[in-house]
C-alpha positions in Angstrom: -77.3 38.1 27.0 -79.8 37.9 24.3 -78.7 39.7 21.3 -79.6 40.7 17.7 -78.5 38.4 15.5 -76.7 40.9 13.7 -74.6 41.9 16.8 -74.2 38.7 18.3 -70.7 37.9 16.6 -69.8 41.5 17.6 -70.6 40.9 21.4 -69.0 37.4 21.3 -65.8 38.9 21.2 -66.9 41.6 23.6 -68.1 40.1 26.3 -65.4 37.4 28.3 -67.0 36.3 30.8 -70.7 36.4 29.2 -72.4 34.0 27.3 -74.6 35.3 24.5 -77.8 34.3 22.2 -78.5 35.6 19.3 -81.9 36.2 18.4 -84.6 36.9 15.0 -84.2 40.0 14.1 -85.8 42.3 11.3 -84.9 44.4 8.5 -83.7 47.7 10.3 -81.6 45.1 13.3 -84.1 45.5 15.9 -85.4 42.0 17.5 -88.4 40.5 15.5 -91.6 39.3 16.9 -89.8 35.5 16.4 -87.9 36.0 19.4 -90.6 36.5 21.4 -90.8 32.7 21.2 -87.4 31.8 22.0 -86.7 34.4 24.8 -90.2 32.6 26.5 -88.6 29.1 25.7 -85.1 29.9 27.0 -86.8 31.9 30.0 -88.3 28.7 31.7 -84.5 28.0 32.4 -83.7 30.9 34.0 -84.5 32.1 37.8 -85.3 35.8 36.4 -85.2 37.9 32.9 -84.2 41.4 32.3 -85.4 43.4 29.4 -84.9 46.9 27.8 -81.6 48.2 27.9 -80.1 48.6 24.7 -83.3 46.7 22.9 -84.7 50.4 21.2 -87.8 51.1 20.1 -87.6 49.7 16.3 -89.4 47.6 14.4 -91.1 45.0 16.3 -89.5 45.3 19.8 -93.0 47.3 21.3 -94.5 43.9 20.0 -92.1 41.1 21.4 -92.0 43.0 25.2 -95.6 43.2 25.0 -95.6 39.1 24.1 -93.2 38.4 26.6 -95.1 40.1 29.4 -98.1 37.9 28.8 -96.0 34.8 28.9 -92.8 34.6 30.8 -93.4 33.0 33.9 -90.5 33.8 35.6 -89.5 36.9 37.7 -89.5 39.7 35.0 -87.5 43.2 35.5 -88.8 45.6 33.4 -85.8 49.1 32.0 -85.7 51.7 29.6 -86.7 50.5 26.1 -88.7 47.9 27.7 -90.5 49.9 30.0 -91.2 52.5 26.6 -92.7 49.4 24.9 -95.6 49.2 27.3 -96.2 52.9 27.5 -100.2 52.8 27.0 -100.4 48.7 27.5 -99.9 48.9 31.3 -102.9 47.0 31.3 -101.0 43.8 29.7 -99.4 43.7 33.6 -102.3 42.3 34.9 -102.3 39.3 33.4 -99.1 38.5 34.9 -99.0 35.8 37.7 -95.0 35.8 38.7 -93.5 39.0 40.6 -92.7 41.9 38.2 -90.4 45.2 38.6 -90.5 47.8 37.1 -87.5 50.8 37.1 -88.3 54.1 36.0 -86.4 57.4 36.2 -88.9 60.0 36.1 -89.5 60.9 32.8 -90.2 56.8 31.7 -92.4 57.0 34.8 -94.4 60.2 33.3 -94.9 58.0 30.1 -96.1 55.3 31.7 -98.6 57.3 33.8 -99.6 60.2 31.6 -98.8 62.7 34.1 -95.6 65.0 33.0 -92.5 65.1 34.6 -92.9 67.6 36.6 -96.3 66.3 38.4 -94.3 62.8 38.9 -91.2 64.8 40.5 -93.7 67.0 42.6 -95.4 63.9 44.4 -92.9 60.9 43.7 -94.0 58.7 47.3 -97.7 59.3 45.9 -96.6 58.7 42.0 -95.1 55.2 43.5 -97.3 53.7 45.4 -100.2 54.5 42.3 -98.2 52.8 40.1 -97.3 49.8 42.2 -100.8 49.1 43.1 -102.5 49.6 39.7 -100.1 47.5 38.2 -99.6 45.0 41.2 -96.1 45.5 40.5 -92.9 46.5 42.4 -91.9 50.0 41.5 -88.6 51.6 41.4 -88.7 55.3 40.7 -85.1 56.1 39.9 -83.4 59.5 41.2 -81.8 61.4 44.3 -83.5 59.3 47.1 -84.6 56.3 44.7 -87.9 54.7 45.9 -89.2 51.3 46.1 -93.1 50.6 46.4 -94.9 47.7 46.4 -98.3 46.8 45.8 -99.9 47.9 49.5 -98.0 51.4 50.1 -95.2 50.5 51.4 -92.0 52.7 50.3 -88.3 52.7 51.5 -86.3 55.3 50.3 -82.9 54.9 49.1 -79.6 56.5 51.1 -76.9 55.4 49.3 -75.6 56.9 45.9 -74.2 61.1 44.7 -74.9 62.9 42.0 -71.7 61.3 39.8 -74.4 58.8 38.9 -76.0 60.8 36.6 -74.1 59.6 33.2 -75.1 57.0 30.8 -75.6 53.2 31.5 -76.2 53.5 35.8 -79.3 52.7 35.3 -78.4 49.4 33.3 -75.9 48.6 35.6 -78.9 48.8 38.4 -81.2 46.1 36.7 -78.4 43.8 36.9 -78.3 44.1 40.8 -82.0 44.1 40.9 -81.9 40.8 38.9 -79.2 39.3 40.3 -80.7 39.0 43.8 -83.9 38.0 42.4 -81.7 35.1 41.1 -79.8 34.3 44.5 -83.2 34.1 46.0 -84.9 37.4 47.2 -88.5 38.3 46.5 -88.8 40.7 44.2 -89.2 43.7 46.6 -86.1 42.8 49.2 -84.2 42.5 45.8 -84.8 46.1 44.7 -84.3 47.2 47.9 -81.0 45.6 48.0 -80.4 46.0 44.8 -80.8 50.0 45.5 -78.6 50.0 48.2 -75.7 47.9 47.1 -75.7 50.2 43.8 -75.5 53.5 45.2 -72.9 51.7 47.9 -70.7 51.2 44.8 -71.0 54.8 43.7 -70.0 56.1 46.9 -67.2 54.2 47.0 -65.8 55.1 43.5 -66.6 58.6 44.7 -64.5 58.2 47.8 -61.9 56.3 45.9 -61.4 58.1 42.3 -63.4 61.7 42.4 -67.3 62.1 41.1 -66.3 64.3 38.2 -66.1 61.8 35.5 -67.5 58.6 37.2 -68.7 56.3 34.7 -71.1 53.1 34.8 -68.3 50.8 34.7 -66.9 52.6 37.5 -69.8 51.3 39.8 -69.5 47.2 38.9 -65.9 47.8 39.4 -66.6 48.5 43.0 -69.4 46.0 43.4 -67.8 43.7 45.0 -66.1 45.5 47.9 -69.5 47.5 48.1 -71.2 43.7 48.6 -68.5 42.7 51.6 -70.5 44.8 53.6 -73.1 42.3 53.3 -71.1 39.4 53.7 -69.7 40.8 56.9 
């Protein structure tokens, strides 16, 4: 986990079983263009990189995603403040040559198209598949029935997941399944697929298990694991 500098001690303590990496940052905390050059050093050792949750939109950060677009050659998954960063420099995707994702819920995928909200929820399939293939990306446009396009038309809809996902951090918790079975191997688009599944999967089974009313992120990586023995078995 790359961090602020000014957090890094903080999230030291924090985290257990996660190693962290603090980073430049500038006057009001956010990360400064300077780590632009070490997250694209300490990317070449990694299988896949995550970016934007948590990151804001301060200071430099619209200028060290927008870097780190151009040069990280590695599987990149795009989320929230990262995904803000580009709005208006989609362009910058095309000059990408390893797989990119991209995971918008609907209003980041209004930004990032121009539409509104309303014209993205009114033809999501359609919304998609544009967005994949102008930006030769794999799209993931969150919500009830979360879609994954890629570049090409095609589109699986999602089956798993309930309405007690709508509280703060699921979508976080989502990139980390996306990413982690880019990192055990998956193309990009199998991975979001699976990724999708397995994390509504969990939400239904804390649903089952503990209620909906009050279901939290941390809820859903707490049932990660018995949500993946399905694919074990």
């Amino acid at each position: 986990l790359a961090v602020p500098e000014g957090v890094h001690d903080i999230l030291e303590v924090k985290l257990t079983e996660v190693m962290t990496r603090p980073l430049p940052q500038g006057k009001e905390g956010a990360l400064s263009l300077k780590a632009a050059g070490v997250i694209s050093e300490l990317s070449e050792g990694f299988d896949v990189v995550a970016m934007g949750p948590g990151l804001s939109t301060g200071g430099e950060v619209a200028k060290v995603i927008s870097e780190l677009v151009r040069t990280i050659e590695v599987p990149l998954l795009l989320d929230a403040d990262g995904l803000n960063a580009v709005v208006g420099q989609t362009d910058l995707f095309a000059q990408r040559q390893a797989p990119l994702i991209l995971t918008p819920h609907p209003g980041e995928m209004a930004r990032l198209t121009g539409k509104s909200t309303t014209e993205v929820q009114a033809d999501r399939i359609g919304t998609a598949r544009e967005g994949a293939e102008k930006w030769s990306s794999v799209v993931v446009l969150k919500g009830a029935g979360t879609l994954v396009t890629a570049p090409g038309g095609t589109v699986k809809v999602n089956t798993t997941g309930n309405p007690g996902m709508a509280t703060a951090g699921m979508g976080d918790v989502l990139t980390g399944c996306i990413a982690s079975f880019v990192g055990q191997g998956l193309g990009a688009f199998d991975a979001a697929v699976v990724g999708v599944y397995y994390h509504g999967h969990a939400a239904d089974l804390a649903t089952q298990m503990d209620g909906m009313i009050g279901m939290l992120a941390g809820d859903v990586i707490r049932h990660l694991p018995l949500a993946l023995r399905k694919l074990e078995q």
